[in-house]
C-alpha positions as CSV (number, residue, x, y, z in Angstrom):
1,X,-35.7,30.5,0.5
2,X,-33.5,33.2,-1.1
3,X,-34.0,35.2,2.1
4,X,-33.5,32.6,5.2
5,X,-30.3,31.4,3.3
6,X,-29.1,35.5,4.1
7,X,-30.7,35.6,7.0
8,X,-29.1,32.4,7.9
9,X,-25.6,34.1,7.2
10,X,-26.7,36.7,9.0
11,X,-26.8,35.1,11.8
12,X,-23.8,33.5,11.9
13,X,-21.6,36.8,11.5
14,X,-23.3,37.7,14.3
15,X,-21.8,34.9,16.5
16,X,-20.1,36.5,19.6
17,X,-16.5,36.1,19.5
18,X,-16.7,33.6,22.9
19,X,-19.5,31.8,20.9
20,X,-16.6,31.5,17.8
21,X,-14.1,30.5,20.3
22,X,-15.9,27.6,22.1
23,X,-17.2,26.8,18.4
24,X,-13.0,25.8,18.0
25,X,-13.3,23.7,20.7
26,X,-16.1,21.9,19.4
27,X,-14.5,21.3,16.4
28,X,-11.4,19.2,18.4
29,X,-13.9,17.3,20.7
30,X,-15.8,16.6,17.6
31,X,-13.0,15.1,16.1
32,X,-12.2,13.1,19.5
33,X,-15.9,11.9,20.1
34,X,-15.5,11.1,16.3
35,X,-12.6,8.8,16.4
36,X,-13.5,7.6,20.2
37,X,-17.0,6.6,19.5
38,X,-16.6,4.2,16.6
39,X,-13.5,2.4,18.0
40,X,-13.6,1.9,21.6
41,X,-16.1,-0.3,21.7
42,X,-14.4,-2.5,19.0
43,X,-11.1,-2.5,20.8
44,X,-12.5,-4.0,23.3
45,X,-14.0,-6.5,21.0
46,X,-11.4,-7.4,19.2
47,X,-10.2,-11.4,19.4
48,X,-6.6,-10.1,21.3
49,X,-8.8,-8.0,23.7
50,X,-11.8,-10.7,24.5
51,X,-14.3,-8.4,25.9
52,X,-18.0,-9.5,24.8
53,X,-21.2,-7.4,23.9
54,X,-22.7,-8.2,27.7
55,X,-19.7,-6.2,28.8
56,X,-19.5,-3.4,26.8
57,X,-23.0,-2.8,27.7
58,X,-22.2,-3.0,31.3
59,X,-19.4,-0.3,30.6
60,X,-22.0,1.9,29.0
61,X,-24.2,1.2,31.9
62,X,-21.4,2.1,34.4
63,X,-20.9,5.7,32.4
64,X,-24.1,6.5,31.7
65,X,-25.2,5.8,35.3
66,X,-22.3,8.1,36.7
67,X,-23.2,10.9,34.1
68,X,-26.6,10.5,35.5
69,X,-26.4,10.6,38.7
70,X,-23.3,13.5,38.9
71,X,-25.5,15.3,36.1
72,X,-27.5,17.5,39.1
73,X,-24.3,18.2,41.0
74,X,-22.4,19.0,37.7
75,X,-25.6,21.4,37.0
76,X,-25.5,23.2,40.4
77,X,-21.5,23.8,39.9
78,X,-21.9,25.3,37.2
79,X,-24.3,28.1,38.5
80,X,-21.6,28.4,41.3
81,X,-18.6,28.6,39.1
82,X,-19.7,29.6,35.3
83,X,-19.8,27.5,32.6
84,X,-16.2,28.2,30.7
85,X,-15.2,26.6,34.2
86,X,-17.1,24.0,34.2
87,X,-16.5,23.4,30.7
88,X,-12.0,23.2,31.1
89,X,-12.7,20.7,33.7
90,X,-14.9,18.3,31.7
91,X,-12.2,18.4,29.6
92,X,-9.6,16.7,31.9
93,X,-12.0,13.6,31.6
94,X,-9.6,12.4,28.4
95,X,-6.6,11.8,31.1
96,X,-8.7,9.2,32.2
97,X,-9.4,7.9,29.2
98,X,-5.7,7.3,28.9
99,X,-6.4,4.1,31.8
100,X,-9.0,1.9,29.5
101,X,-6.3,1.5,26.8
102,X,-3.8,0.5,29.2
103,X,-5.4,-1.9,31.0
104,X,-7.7,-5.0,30.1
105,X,-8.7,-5.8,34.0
106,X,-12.5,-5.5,33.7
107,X,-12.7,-4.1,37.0
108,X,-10.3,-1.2,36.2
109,X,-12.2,-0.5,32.6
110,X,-15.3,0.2,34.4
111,X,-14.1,2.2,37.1
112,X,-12.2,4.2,34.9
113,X,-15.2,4.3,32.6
114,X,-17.4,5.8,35.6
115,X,-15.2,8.2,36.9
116,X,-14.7,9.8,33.0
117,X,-18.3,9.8,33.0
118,X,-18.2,11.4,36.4
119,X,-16.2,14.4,35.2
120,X,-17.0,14.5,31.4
121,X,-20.6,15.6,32.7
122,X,-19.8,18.7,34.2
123,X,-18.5,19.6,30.2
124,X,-21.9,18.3,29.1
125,X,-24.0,20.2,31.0
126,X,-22.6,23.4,30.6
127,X,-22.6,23.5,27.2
128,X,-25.8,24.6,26.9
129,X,-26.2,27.3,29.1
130,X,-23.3,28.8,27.9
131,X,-24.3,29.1,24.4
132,X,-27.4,30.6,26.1
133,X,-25.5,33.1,28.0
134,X,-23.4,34.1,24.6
135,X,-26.4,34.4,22.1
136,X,-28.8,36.5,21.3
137,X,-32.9,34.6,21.3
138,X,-32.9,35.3,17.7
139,X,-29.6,33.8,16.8
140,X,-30.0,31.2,19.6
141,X,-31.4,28.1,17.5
142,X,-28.8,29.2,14.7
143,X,-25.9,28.8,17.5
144,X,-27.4,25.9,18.8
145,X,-27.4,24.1,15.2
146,X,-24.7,25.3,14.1
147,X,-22.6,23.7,16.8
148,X,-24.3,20.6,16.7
149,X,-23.4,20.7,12.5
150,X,-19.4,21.5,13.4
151,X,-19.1,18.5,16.0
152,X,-21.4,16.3,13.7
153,X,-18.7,17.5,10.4
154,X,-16.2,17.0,12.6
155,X,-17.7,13.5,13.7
156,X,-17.8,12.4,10.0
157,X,-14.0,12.9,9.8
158,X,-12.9,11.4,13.7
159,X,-15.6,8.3,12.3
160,X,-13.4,8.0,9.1
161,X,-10.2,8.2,10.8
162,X,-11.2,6.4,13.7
163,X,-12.4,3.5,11.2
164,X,-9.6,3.5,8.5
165,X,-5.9,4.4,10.6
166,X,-5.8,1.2,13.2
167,X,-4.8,-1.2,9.7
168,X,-2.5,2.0,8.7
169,X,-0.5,1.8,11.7
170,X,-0.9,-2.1,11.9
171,X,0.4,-2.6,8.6
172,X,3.3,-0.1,8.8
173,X,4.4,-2.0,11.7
174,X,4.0,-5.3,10.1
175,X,1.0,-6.4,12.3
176,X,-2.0,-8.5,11.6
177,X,-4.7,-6.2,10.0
178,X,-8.6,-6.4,9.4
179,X,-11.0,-8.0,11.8
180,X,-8.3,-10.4,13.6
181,X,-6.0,-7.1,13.7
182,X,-3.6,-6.4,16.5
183,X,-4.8,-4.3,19.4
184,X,-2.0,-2.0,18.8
185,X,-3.1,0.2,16.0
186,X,-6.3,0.3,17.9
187,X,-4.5,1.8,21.0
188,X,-2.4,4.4,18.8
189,X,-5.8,5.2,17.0
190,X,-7.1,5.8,20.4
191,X,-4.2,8.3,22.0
192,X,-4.7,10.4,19.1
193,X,-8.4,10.9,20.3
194,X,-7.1,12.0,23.7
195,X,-4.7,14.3,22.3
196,X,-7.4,16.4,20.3
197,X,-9.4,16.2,23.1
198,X,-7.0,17.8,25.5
199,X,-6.7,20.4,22.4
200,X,-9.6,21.9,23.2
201,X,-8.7,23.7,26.5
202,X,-6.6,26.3,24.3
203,X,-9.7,27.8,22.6
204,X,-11.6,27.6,25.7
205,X,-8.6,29.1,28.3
206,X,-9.0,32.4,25.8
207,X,-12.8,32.9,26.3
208,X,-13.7,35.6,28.3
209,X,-16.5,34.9,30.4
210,X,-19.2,37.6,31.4
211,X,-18.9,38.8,35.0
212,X,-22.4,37.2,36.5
213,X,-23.5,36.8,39.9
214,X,-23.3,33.4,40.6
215,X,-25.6,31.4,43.2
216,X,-25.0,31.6,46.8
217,X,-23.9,27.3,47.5
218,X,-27.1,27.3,50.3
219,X,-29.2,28.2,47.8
220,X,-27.8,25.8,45.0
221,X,-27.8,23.0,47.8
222,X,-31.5,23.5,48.7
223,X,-32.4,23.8,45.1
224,X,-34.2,27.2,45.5
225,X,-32.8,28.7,42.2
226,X,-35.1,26.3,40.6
227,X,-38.2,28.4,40.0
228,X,-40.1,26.4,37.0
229,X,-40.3,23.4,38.2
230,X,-43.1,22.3,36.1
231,X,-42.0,23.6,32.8
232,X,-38.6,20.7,33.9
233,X,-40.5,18.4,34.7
234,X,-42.3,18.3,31.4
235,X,-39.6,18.1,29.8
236,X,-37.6,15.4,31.9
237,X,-40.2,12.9,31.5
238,X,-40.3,12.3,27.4
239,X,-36.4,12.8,27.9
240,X,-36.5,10.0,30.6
241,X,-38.7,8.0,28.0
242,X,-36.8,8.9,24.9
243,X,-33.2,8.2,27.1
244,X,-34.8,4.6,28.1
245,X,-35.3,3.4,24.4
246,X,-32.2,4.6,22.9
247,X,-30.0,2.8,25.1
248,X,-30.9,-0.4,23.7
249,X,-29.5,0.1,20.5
250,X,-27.5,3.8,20.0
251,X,-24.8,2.5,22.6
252,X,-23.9,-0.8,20.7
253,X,-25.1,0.4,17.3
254,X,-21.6,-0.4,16.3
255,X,-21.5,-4.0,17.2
256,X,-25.2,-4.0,16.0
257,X,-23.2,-4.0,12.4
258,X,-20.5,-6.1,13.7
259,X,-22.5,-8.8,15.0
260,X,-25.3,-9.1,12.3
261,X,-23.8,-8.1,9.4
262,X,-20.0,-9.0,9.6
263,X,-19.3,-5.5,9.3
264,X,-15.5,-4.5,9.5
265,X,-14.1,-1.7,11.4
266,X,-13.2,0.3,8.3
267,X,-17.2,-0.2,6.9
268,X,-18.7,0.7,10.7
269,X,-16.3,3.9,10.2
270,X,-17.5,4.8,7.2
271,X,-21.5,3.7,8.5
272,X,-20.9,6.5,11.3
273,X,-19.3,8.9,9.0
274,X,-21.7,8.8,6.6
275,X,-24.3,9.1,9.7
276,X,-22.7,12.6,10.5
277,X,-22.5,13.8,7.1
278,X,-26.7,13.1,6.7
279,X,-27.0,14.7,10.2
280,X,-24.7,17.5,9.5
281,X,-27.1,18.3,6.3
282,X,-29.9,17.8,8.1
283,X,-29.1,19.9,11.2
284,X,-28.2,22.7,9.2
285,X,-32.0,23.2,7.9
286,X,-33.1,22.8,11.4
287,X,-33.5,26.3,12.3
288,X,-35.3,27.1,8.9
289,X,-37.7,24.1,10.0
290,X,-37.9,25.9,13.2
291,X,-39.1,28.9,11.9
292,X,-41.2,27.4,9.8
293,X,-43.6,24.7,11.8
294,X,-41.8,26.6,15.4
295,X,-39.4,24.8,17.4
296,X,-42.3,22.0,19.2
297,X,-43.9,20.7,15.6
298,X,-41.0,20.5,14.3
299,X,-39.3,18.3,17.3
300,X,-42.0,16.4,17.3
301,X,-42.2,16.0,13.6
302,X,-38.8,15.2,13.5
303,X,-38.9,12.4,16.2
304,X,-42.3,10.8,14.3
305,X,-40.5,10.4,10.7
306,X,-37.6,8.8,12.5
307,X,-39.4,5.6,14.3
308,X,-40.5,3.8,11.1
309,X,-36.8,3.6,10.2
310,X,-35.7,2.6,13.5
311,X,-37.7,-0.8,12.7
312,X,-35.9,-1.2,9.4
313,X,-32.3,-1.0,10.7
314,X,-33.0,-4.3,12.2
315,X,-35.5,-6.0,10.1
316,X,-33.4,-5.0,6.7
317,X,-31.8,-7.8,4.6
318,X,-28.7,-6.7,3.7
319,X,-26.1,-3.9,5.5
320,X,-26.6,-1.6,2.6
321,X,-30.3,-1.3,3.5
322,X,-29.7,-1.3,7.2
323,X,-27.0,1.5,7.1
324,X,-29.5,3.4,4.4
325,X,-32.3,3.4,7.4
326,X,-29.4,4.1,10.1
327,X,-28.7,7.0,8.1
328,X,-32.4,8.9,7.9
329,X,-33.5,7.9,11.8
330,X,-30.2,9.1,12.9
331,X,-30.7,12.2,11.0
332,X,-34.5,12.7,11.8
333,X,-34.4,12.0,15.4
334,X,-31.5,14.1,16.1
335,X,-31.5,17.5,14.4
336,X,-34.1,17.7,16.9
337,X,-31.6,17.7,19.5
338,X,-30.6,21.7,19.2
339,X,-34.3,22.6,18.8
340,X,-35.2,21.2,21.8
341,X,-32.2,22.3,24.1
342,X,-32.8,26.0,22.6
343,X,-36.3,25.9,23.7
344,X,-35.6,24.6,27.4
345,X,-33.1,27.1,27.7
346,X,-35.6,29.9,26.9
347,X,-39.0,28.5,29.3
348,X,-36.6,28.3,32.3
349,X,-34.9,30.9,34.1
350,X,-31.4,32.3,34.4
351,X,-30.4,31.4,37.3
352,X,-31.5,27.6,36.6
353,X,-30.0,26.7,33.5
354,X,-27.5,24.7,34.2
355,X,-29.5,23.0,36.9
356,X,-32.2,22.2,34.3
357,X,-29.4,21.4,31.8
358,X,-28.1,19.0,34.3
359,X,-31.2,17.7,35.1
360,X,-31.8,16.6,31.4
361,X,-28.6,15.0,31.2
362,X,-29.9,12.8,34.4
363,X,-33.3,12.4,33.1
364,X,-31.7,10.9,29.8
365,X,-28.3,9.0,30.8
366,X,-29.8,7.1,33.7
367,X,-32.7,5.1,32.0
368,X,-30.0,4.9,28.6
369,X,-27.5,3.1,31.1
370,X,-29.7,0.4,32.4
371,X,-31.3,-0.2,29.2
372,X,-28.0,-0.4,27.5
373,X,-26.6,-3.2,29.7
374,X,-30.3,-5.0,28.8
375,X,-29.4,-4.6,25.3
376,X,-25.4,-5.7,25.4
377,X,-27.2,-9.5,26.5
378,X,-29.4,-9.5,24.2
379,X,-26.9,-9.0,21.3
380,X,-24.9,-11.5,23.1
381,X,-27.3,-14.1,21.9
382,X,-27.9,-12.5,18.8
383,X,-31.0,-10.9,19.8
384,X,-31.3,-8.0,17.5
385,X,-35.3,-7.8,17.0
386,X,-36.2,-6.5,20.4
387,X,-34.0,-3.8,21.5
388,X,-35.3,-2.0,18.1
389,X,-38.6,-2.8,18.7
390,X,-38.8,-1.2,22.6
391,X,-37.1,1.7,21.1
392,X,-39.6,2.0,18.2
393,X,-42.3,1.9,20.9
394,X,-40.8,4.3,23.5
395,X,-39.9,7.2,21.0
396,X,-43.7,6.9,20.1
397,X,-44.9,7.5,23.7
398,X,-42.0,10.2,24.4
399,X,-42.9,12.4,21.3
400,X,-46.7,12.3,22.0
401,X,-45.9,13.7,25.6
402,X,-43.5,16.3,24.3
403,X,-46.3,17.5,22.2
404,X,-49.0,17.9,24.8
405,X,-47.2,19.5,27.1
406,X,-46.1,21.9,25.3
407,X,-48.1,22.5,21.9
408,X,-49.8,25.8,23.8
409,X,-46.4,27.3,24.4
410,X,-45.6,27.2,20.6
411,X,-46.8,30.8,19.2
412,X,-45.3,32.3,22.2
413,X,-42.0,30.8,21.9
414,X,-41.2,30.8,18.0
């Protein structure tokens, strides 16, 4: 043990200094996603606001739909213009942000909704590619986890902020507070996001990005840089299955607690903080798990532990109990996450990464949007059995596929 934690640290000194500098940047979007993620959705909820679960699903549906379907594109523009690029103008997706806190007309909120989904993808799917491109293959899965652990420490603060400061600034301007609070400290709350996400283009303006040759635009448009087909394919399809059961619950896990539990926005910060803090501890091990079993068992095992607890989020009596089981499937399922991605980039070729990396993001946001909107009705009429239980049952399916197709590729790739 003695020797991965040095060889751990190892590996970490070793980080390029563009891999440091993007590392920064994850740390402000971290924060953002942080604060963004466990508030928005309860904005919208709140009783001065009026939108209901069915709608906040159908937002979710319009994002996730536009991330999927801009996810190839976004892949294929990033082989034409480099990742760092692509990355800076992911990042202009928080100005449009700025539009679902001004406005309440439903129409607007969605549109708005879809075209930051639009443009945050091209961020998205460059990330891993360009991780890949700075990295060494034996400090790969270390980079990988590691910048999964910074946005997920950096989640547990933006979830604890994002939760705690809308009664701060309520009550120093005298407004109503708790779960009848004014809109207002919710909006201030929600600027501050923005702000720290718009941060994040000053680390990334100073990265120096290696002089590649980038793909002709025929050949990106006919799709002939794509040369293992089969290897993405496999990989799409328990993606596509995995991406289709967690949109009925991970999208609307915060009015999950809302809803059944009369949790307040201060507890479903602390819920989602305390969700980054198990997955930050978790993720950190993941390369020494890697190592260990090799990057497919342990995905696999990973994704397997996670689905009994999945069940017993919804079927526990109390919120204690529930947020106890949100804690371990959350971590489980998704210090997987920079396993998997690691291993992708490796099976596929240079010059496809980022079209493989898009294609993921398709193969996963598409079936998560229209199985989200399913979900937002269901809660509606307090429905909370069923999305769990389709989830429970896809993940099953997904993670038996993963393993077959690629349990012969595991002493080759590990």
């Amino acid at each position: 043990m003695i020797l991965e934690v040095k060889q751990y640290v190892l590996r970490i000194r070793s980080f390029s200094r563009n891999a440091r500098l993007y590392l920064v940047a994850t740390m402000l979007t971290g924060l953002s996603f942080g604060i963004w993620g466990t508030i928005f959705y309860l904005y919208l909820n709140l009783h001065e606001t009026g939108f209901q679960p069915d709608f906040v699903g159908n937002m979710f549906t319009a994002s996730g739909i536009a991330t999927g379907v801009i996810a190839l594109p976004a892949g294929l523009l990033c082989e034409r213009i480099g990742p760092k690029r692509a990355i800076l103008i992911s990042l202009t997706s928080n100005l449009i942000s700025l539009v679902q806190i001004v406005t309440l007309q439903p129409s607007i909120l969605l549109f708005a909704s879809l075209t930051s989904g639009l443009i945050g993808t091209i961020g998205w799917v460059a990330s891993a590619p360009f991780l890949t491109e700075n990295s060494r293959q034996e400090e790969r899965t270390y980079l990988f986890s590691i910048d999964w652990v910074i946005m997920t420490i950096m989640g547990v603060i933006g979830s604890y902020v994002g939760g705690a400061i809308p009664d701060i600034f309520n009550a120093a301007l005298r407004l109503p507070i708790g779960e009848e609070g004014s809109a207002t400290g919710y909006r201030i709350t929600l600027i501050i996001a923005i702000a720290l996400g718009l941060a994040a283009t000053g680390p990334m303006l100073l990265i120096k990005e290696k002089t590649m040759q980038r793909q002709k635009v025929d050949t990106l448009l006919s799709l002939k840089n794509i040369k293992s087909s089969s290897t993405i394919v496999k990989f799409m399809i328990p993606t596509g299955i995995i991406g289709f059961g967690a949109g009925f619950i991970v999208p609307l896990f915060s009015l999950f607690f809302k809803l059944k539990f009369a949790a307040t926005s201060e507890q479903v910060g602390a819920i989602f903080a305390l969700g980054n803090v198990t997955l930050g501890i978790f993720t950190f091990v993941a390369p020494i798990l890697s190592n260990r079993l090799g990057k497919v068992k342990a995905v696999v095992a990973c994704q397997f532990l996670s689905m009994p607890f999945i069940m017993f989020v919804t079927l526990a009596p109390n919120l204690t109990l529930a947020t106890s089981a949100y804690l371990i499937r959350g971590a489980l399922m998704n210090m997987a996450a920079p396993i998997s991605s690691a291993l992708q980039m490796e099976m596929v070729a240079e010059s496809e990464r980022a079209t493989t990396s898009g294609l993921m993001v398709m193969a996963d946001n598409i079936p998560r949007a229209i199985t989200a909107s399913i979900s937002g009705e269901m809660m509606t009429i307090s429905d909370f059995y069923t999305p769990f239980l389709f989830t429970t049952a896809t993940y099953f399916v997904a993670s038996s596929l993963y393993f077959v197709f690629f349990r012969k590729v595991e002493r080759g790739n590990n």
